[in-house]
C-alpha positions in Angstrom: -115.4 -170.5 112.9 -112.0 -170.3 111.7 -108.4 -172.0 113.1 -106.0 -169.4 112.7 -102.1 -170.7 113.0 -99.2 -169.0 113.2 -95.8 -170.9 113.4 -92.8 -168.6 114.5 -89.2 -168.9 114.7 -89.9 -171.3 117.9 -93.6 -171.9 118.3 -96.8 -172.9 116.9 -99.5 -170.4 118.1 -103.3 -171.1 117.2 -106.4 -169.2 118.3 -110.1 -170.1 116.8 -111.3 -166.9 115.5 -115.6 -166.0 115.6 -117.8 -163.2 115.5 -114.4 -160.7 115.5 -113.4 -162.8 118.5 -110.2 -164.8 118.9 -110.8 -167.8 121.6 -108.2 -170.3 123.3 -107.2 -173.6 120.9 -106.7 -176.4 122.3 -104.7 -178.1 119.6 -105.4 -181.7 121.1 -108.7 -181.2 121.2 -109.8 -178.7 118.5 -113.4 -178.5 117.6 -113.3 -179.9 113.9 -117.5 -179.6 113.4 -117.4 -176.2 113.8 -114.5 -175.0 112.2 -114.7 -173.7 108.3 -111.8 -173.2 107.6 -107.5 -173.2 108.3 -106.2 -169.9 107.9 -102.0 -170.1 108.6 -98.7 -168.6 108.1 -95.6 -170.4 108.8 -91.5 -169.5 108.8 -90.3 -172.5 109.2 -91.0 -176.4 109.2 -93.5 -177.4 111.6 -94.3 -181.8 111.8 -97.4 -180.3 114.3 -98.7 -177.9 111.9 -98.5 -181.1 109.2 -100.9 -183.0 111.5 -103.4 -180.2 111.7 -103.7 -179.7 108.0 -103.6 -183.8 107.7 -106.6 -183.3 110.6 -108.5 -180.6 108.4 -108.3 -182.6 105.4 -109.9 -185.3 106.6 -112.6 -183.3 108.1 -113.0 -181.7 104.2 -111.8 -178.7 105.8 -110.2 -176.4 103.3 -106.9 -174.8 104.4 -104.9 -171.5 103.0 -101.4 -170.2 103.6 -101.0 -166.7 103.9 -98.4 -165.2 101.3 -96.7 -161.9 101.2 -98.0 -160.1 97.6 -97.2 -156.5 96.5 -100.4 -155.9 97.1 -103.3 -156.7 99.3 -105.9 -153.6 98.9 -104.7 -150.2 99.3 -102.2 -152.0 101.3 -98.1 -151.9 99.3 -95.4 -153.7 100.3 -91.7 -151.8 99.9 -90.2 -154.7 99.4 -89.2 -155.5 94.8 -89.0 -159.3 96.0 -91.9 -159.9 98.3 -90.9 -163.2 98.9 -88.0 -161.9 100.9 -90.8 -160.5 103.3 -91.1 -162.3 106.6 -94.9 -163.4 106.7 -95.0 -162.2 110.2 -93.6 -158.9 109.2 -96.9 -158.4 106.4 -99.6 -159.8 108.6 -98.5 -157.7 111.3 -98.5 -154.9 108.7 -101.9 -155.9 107.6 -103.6 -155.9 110.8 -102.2 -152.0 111.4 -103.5 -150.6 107.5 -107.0 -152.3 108.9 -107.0 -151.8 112.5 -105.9 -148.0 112.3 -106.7 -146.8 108.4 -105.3 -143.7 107.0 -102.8 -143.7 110.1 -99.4 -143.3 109.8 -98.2 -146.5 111.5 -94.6 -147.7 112.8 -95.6 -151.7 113.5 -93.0 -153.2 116.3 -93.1 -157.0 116.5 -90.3 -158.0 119.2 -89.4 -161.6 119.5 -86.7 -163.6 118.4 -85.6 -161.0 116.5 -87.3 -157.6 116.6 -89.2 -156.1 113.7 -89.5 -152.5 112.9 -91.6 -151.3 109.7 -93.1 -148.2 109.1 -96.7 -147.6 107.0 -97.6 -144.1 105.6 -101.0 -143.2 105.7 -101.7 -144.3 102.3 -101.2 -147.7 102.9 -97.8 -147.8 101.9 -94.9 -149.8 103.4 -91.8 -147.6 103.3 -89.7 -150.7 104.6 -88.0 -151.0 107.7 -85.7 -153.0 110.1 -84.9 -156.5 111.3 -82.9 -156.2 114.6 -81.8 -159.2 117.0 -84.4 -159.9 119.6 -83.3 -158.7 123.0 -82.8 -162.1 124.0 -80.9 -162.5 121.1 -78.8 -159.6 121.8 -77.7 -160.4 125.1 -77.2 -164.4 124.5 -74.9 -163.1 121.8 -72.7 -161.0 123.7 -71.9 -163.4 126.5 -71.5 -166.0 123.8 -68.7 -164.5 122.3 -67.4 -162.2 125.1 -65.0 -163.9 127.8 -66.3 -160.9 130.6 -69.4 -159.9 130.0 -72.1 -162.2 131.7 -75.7 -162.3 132.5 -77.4 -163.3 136.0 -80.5 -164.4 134.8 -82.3 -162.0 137.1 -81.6 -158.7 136.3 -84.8 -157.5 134.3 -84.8 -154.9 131.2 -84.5 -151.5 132.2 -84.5 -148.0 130.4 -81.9 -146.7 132.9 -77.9 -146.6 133.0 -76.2 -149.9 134.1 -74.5 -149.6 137.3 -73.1 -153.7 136.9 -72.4 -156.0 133.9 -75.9 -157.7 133.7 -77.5 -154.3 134.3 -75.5 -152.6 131.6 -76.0 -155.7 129.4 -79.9 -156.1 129.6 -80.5 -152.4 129.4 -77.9 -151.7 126.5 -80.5 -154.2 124.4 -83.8 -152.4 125.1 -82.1 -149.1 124.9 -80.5 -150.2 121.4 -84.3 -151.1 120.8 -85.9 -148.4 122.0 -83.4 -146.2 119.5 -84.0 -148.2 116.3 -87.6 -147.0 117.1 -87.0 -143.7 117.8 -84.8 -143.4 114.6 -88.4 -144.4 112.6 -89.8 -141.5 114.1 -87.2 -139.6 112.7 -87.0 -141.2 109.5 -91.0 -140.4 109.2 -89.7 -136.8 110.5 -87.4 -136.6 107.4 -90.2 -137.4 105.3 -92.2 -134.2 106.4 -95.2 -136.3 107.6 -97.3 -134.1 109.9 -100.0 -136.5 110.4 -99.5 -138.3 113.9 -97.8 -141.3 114.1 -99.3 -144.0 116.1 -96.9 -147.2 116.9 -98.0 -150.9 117.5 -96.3 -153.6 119.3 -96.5 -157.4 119.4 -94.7 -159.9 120.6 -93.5 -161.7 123.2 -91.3 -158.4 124.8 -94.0 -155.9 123.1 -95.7 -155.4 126.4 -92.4 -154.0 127.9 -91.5 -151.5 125.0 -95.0 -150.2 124.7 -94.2 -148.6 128.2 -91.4 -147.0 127.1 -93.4 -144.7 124.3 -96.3 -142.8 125.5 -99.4 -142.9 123.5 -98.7 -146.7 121.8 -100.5 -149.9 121.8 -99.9 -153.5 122.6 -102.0 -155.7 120.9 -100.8 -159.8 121.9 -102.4 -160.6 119.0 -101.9 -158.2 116.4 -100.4 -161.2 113.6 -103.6 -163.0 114.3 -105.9 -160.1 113.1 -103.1 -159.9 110.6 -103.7 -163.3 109.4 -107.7 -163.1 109.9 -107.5 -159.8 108.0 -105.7 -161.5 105.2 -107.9 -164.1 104.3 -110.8 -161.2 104.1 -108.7 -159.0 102.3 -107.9 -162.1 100.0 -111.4 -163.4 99.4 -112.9 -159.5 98.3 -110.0 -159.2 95.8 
C-alpha cells in the first residue's frame, strides 16, 4: 500500500493507493504497518507534510518526491527548463499519456490558478497555459475595482450577465471556457485529425467538464499522476 501526497497552493491532499485503488487517509491516524512506501509532490512549504515524512522514517518507510524530468517514457515535457514546470502540471500530464495512450489530450487542472496543457498523441507536451483560477479572477477584480462587487451567491454560469456579480462570475468561466477553446484551435492549427479528448481536475473541474461535451472529470487525476510516476520511475 502506498501514501500518496499532494500539497497544493492551499492544501495537503493524501489518499492510500492499493490494488489500482485510491482509499480515504486519515492523516491522524494513517496505517503505518501496511504502508510501503511515500509517494509526494509538493509546491510549497508544508510543516504537516514534514511530520509525515518524520512519521515514515521512523517506521523505515522509504519516501520519494516526484520531480518534473524531460522525460518520463514516451512521455516529453515542452518545457527547456523543467524545473520551471509546476509538478501538478506534469503529474496531471502523466496520468493523461497513461490513462488515455496515443490520444491527443488537452489536460485542464482548475484551481487556484487554472492549468491548460495540451499532449499530442505521441506523448509529447506542446506546452500550454497558466490562467488565474476563477476564484482568483473575480477576488481580483473587486480588489482593485471601486464598482464592481460580488454577492457571494451568484454561481458560475455560461450565460450573459444581466447584474454586476452575474457579469462578474460568468465573465471568469467564459474567459476559461475560451482559453480552452483556443487549445482546440491551436491543436486545429497543427492539422491534428485524430480526436482530441480533454481532462479536468480540480476543485472547479466538475463545473467546466459540463460545459464541453464528450470530456472527463477525473477528482483525482494528479494522484494517478503521482502513482503513475513512481511506476514510470521505477521501470526506467
Amino acid at each position: 500500500m502506498r501514501l500518496l501526497i499532494d500539497v497544493g497552493n492551499t492544501s495537503l491532499k493524501a489518499v492510500l493507493w492499493h490494488n489500482e485503488q485510491a482509499q480515504p487517509a486519515d492523516i491522524n491516524n494513517l496505517p503505518w504497518v501496511q504502508i510501503t512506501e511515500v509517494i509526494y509532490a509538493c509546491v510549497g512549504r508544508s510543516d504537516l507534510l514534514n511530520d509525515i515524512l518524520a512519521q515514515a522514517a521512523s517506521n523505515n518507510i522509504t519516501s520519494f518526491e516526484a520531480k518534473v524530468t524531460k522525460t518520463l517514457g514516451d512521455l516529453v515535457c515542452a518545457y527547456e527548463h523543467v524545473g520551471n514546470l509546476g509538478i501538478d502540471r506534469w503529474l496531471a500530464l502523466i496520468a493523461g499519456f497513461t490513462l488515455y495512450p496515443n490520444t491527443v489530450c488537452i489536460v485542464v487542472d482548475a484551481g487556484t490558478a487554472t492549468t491548460i496543457d495540451v499532449l499530442n498523441s505521441e506523448g509529447l507536451h506542446l506546452g500550454g497555459w497558466i490562467l488565474p483560477g476563477l476564484d482568483l479572477m473575480t477576488s481580483s477584480l473587486t480588489q482593485n475595482t471601486q464598482r464592481v462587487f460580488d454577492d457571494g451567491k451568484t454561481p458560475f454560469t455560461n450565460e450573459l450577465g444581466k447584474n454586476t456579480p452575474n457579469g462578474l462570475k460568468n465573465g471568469a468561466l467564459v474567459a476559461t471556457i475560451g482559453a480552452i477553446e483556443q487549445a482546440k484551435l491551436n491543436l486545429t492549427a497543427q492539422k491534428t485529425e485524430q480526436a482530441t479528448q480533454i481532462i479536468f481536475a480540480g476543485g472547479y473541474g466538475s463545473l467546466l467538464q459540463q460545459q464541453f461535451a464528450g470530456s472527463i472529470f477525473d477528482s483525482l487525476l494528479v494522484m494517478k499522476g503521482l502513482n503513475y510516476w513512481y511506476e514510470l520511475t521505477e521501470t526506467v
